[in-house]
C-alpha positions as CSV (number, residue, x, y, z in Angstrom):
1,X,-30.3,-15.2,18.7
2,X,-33.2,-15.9,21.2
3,X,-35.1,-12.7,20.2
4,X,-34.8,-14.1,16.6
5,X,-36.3,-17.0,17.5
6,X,-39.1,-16.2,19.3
7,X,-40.0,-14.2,16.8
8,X,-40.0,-16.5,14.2
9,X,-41.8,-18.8,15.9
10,X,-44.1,-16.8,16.5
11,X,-44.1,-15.7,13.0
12,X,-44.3,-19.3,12.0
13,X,-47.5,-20.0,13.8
14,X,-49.3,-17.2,12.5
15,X,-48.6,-18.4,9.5
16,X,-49.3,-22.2,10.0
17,X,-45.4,-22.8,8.8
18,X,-42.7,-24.7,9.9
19,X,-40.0,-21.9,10.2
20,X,-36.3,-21.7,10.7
21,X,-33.0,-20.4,9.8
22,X,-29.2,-20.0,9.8
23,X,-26.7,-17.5,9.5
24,X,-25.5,-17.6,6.1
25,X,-22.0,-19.9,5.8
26,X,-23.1,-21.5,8.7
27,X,-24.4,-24.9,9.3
28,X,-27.5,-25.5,12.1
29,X,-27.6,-28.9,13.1
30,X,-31.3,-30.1,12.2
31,X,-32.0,-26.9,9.7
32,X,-31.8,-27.9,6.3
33,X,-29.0,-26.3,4.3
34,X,-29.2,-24.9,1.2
35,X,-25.5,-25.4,-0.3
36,X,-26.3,-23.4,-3.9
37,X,-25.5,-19.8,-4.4
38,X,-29.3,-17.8,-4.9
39,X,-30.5,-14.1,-4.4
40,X,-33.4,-14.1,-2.9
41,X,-35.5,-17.6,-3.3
42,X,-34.9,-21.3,-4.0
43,X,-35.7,-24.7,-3.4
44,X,-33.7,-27.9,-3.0
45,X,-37.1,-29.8,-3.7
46,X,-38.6,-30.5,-0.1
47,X,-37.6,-26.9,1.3
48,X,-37.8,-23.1,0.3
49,X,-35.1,-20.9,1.0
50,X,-35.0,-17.2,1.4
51,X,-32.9,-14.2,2.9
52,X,-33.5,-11.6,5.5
53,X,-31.4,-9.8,7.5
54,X,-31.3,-9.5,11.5
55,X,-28.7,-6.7,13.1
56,X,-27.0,-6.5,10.3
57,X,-26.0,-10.0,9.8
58,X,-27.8,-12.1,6.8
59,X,-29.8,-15.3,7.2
60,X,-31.2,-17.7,5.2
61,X,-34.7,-18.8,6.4
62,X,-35.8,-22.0,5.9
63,X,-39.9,-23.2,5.0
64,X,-40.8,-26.5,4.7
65,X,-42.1,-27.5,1.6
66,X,-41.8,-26.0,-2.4
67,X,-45.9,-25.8,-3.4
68,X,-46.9,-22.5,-4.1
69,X,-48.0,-21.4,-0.6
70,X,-44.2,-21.8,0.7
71,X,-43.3,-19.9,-2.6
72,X,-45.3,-16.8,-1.9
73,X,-44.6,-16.8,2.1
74,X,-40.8,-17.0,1.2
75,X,-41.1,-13.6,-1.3
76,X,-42.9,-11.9,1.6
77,X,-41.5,-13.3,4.9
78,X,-38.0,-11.1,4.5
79,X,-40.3,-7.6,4.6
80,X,-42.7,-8.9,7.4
81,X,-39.7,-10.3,9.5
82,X,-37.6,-6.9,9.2
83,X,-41.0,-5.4,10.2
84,X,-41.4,-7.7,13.3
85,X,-38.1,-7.3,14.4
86,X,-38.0,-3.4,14.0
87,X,-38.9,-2.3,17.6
88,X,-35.5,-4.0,18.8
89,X,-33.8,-4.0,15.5
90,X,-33.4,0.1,15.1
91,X,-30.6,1.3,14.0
92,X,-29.3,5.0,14.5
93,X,-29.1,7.1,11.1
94,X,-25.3,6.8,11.5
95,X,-25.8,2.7,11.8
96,X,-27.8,2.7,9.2
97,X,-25.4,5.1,6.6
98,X,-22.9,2.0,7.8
99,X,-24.8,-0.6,6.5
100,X,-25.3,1.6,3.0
101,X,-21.9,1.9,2.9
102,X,-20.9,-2.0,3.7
103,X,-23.8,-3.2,1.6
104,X,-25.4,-4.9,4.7
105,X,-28.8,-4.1,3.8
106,X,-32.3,-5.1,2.0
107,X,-34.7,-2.8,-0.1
108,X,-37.2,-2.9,2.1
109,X,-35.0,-1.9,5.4
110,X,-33.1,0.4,3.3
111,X,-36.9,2.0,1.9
112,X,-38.1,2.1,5.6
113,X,-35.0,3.8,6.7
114,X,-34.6,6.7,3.8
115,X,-38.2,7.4,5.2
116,X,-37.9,7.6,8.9
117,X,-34.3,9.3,8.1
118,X,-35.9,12.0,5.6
119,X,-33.1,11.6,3.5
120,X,-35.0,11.7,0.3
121,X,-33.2,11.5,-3.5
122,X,-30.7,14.5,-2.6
123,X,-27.3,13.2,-4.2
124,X,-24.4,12.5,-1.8
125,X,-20.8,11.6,-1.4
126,X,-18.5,10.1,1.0
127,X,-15.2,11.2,2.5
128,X,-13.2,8.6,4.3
129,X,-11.1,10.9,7.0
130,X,-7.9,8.9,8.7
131,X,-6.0,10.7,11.7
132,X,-3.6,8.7,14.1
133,X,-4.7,10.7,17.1
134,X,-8.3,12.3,18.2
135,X,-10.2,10.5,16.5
136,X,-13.5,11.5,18.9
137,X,-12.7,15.0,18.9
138,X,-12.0,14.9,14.7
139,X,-15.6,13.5,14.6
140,X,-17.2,15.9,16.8
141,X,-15.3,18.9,14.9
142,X,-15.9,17.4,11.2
143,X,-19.9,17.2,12.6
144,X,-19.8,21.3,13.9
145,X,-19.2,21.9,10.2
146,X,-21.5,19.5,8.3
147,X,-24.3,23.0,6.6
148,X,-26.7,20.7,6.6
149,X,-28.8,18.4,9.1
150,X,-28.7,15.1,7.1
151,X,-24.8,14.9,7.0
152,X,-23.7,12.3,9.5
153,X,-20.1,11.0,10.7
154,X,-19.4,7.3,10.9
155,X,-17.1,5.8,12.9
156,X,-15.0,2.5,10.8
157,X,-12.5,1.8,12.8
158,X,-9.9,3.0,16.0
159,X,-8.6,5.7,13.6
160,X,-10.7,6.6,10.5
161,X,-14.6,7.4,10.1
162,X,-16.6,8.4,6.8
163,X,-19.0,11.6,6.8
164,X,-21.7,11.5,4.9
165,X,-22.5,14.6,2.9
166,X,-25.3,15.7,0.7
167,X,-25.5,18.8,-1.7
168,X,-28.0,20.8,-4.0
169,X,-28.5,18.6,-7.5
170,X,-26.8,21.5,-9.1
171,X,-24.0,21.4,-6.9
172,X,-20.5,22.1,-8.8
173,X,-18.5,18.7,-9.5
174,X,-15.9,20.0,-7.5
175,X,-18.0,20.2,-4.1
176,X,-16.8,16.9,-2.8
177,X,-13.0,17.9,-3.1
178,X,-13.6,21.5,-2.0
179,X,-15.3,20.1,0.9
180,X,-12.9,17.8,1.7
181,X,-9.9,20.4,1.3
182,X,-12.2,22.4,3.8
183,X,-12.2,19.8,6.1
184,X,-8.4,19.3,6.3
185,X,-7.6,22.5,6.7
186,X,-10.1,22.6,9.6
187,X,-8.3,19.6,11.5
188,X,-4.9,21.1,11.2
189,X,-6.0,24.4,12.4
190,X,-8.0,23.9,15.5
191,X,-6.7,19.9,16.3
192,X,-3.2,19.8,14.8
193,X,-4.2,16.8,13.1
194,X,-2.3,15.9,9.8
195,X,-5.5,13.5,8.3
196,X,-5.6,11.8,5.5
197,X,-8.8,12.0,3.6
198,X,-10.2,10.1,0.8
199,X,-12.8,11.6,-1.6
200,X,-15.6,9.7,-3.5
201,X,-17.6,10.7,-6.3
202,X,-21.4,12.0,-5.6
203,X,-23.6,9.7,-6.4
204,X,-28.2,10.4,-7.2
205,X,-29.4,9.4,-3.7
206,X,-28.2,7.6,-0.3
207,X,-28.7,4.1,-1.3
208,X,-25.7,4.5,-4.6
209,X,-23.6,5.6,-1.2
210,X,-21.6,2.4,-1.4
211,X,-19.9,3.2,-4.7
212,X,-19.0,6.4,-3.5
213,X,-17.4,4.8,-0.1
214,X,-16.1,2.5,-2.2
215,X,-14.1,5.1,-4.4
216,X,-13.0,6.7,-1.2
217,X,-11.6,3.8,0.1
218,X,-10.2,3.0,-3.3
219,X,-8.4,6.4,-3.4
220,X,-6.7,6.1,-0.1
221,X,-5.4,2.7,-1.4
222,X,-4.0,3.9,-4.2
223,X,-2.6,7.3,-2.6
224,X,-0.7,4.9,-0.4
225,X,0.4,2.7,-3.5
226,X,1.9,5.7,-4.6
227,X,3.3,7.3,-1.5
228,X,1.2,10.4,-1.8
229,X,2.2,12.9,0.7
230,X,-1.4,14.9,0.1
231,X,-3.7,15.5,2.5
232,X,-6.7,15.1,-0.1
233,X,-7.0,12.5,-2.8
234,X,-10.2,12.0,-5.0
235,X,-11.0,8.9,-6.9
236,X,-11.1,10.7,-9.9
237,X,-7.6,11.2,-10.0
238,X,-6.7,7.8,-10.0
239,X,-9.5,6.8,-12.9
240,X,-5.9,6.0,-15.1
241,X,-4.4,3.7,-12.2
242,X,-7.9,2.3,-11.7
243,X,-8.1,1.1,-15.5
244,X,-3.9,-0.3,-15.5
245,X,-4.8,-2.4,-12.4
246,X,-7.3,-4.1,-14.3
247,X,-4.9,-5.2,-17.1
248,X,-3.5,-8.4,-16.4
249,X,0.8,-8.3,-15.2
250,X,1.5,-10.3,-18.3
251,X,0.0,-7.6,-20.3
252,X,1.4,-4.4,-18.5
253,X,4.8,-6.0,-19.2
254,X,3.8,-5.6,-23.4
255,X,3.0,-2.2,-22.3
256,X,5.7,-1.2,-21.0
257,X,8.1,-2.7,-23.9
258,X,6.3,-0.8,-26.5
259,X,6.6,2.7,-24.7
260,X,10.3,1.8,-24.3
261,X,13.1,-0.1,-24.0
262,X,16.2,-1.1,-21.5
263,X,17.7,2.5,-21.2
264,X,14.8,3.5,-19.7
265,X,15.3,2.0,-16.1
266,X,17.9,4.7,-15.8
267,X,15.5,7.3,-15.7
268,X,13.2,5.6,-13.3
269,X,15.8,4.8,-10.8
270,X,17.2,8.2,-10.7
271,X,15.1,9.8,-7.7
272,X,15.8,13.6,-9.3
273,X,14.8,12.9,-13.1
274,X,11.4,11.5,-11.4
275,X,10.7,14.4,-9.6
276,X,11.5,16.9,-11.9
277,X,8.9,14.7,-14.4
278,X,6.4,14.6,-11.8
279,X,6.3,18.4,-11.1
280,X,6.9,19.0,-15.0
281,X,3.7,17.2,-15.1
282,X,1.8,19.0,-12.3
283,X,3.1,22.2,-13.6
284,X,1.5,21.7,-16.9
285,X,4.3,20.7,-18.7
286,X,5.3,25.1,-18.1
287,X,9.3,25.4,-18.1
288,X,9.5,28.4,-16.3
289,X,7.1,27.3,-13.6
290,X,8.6,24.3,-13.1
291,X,12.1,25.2,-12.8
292,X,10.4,27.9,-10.3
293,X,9.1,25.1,-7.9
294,X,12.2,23.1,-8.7
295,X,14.9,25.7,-7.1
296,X,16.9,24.9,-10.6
297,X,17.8,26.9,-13.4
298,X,15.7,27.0,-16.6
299,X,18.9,25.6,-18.7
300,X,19.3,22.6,-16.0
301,X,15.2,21.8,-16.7
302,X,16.0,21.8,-20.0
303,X,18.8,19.7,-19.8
304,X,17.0,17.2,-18.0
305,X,14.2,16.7,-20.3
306,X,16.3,16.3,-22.8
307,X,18.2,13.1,-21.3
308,X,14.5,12.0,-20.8
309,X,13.9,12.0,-24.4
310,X,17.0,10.6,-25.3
311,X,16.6,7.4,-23.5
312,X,13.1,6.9,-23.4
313,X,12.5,8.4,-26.6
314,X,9.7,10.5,-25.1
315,X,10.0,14.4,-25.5
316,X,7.5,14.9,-22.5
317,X,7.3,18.7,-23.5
318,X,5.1,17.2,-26.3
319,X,1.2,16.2,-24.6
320,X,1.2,13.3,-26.4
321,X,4.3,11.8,-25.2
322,X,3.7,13.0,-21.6
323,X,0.8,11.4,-21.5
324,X,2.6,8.3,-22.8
325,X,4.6,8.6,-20.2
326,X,2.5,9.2,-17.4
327,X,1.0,5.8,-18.6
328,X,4.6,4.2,-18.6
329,X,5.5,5.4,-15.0
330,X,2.3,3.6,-14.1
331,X,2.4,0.6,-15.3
332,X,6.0,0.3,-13.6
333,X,4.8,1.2,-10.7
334,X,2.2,-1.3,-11.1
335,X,4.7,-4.1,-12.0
336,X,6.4,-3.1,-8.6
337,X,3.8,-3.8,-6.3
């Protein structure tokens, strides 16, 4: 904090104003406190209030005064300051992908930064990549294979980091799951690592790459709600849990009661009927194939989708009712957790 200061001080007297701040949800004895929600200036009526960021935490700095002077300082004072504080504020391109990702960032850093960086309007996406084990050496192997020079790994946490990957603006829509199928493969070959790897969609440029970590993450969460024993799961395959979640409990329980009734529970309790469903499903509702992967006869199948039908009243050889279905298993799923 004593680099902050001294530069705000000096800041302040070049600019003839009575300067100071606090870290935002904090409290500075003798710095008045702005205790209303704002974006990026307000007043309380004797003091102007604006934000800046320093090292990747957010401030609220404080001028004296509400005339029109105060007003215009407080619109310009978050660029000048990030400007001021840049020869010991730099942050590595990795650092700064972090605070994309995390949302820790202004426009203007996040301007200045795209420009020293190079990175440009290329679209992007982000893979979240967990291992128990190696972490250093699954960075260093997922960076050997990147194709191109503005990729970049970032490290979360003691066992997971997110890599940063951009692509052609005709890049296939698959790209992002190929690549992360790539990558998986890689680990297990040449580390022996089992990782887990959550895939976002690509978003226009660098500064959209929150929403993408934030699908990533968002897959992993829901592969784990399920019990997923993939190595790979994409956001997009979870667009239909993603859009249950947001129903209200009370709600998924009408649900549920209109797709079916009591008898039902039997089906989802019974382990095998599930799993013949599931694969069913991921088989593309194909009898033959299915009873393939399942080890069972075709007859057996058969038999087994029939005591699905009679007691959930779903035939789900029919699409309509196996999507119904699909939607049903969901929700009590949902309900469960």
């Amino acid at each position: 904090m004593t680099g902050l200061k001294k530069i705000l001080a000096e800041v302040g007297e070049k600019l003839s104003v009575e300067l100071n701040c606090y870290a935002e949800g904090e409290r500075k004895k003798g710095v008045p406190y702005c205790d209303k929600p704002f974006e990026s200036v307000t007043d309380d009526g004797e003091n102007t209030f604006f934000r800046f960021t320093y090292k990747g935490v957010g401030y609220v700095g404080v001028l004296s005064g509400v005339d029109e002077r105060q007003k215009n300082c407080a619109f310009l004072l978050p660029a000048y300051l990030e400007s001021s504080l840049a020869s010991e504020n730099e942050r590595t391109k990795e650092e700064f992908l972090r605070d994309l990702m995390f949302g820790e960032y202004t426009q203007s850093s996040a301007a200045r930064y795209v420009a020293k960086y190079a990175l440009g309007n290329s679209p992007c996406f982000v893979v979240i990549v967990q291992t128990e084990k190696l972490l250093t050496e699954a960075i260093s192997l997922a960076t050997q294979y990147t194709g191109n020079s503005l990729d970049a790994a970032v490290r979360l946490n003691e066992n997971s980091f997110a890599m940063v990957k951009f692509v052609q603006k005709d890049e296939d829509k698959d790209a992002s799951c190929d690549y992360a199928e790539f990558l998986a493969q890689t680990l297990k070959e040449e580390l022996g690592l089992s990782a887990v790897i959550g895939v976002g969609e690509t978003v226009q440029s660098v500064r959209e790459i929150g929403q993408s970590f934030e699908q990533a993450t968002a897959a992993l969460r829901y592969a784990e709600m399920f019990e997923s024993t993939d190595s790979v799961h994409t956001y997009r395959q979870y667009l239909l849990v993603k859009l249950l979640e947001e129903i209200p409990q009370s709600r998924l329980g009408e649900y549920a009661a209109l797709l079916s009734d009591e008898r039902a529970k039997a089906v989802f309790e019974d382990e095998e009927m599930m799993a013949t469903v599931e694969e069913f499903l991921r088989s593309s509702l194909n009898v033959s194939e299915t009873a393939r992967n399942l080890y069972v006869h075709r007859n057996t199948l058969i038999y087994r989708l029939d005591k699905i039908k009679e007691t959930t009243g779903l035939n789900v050889r029919n699409f309509t009712d196996a999507v119904s279905f699909r939607v049903l298993t969901l929700i009590n799923q949902l309900k469960e957790k």
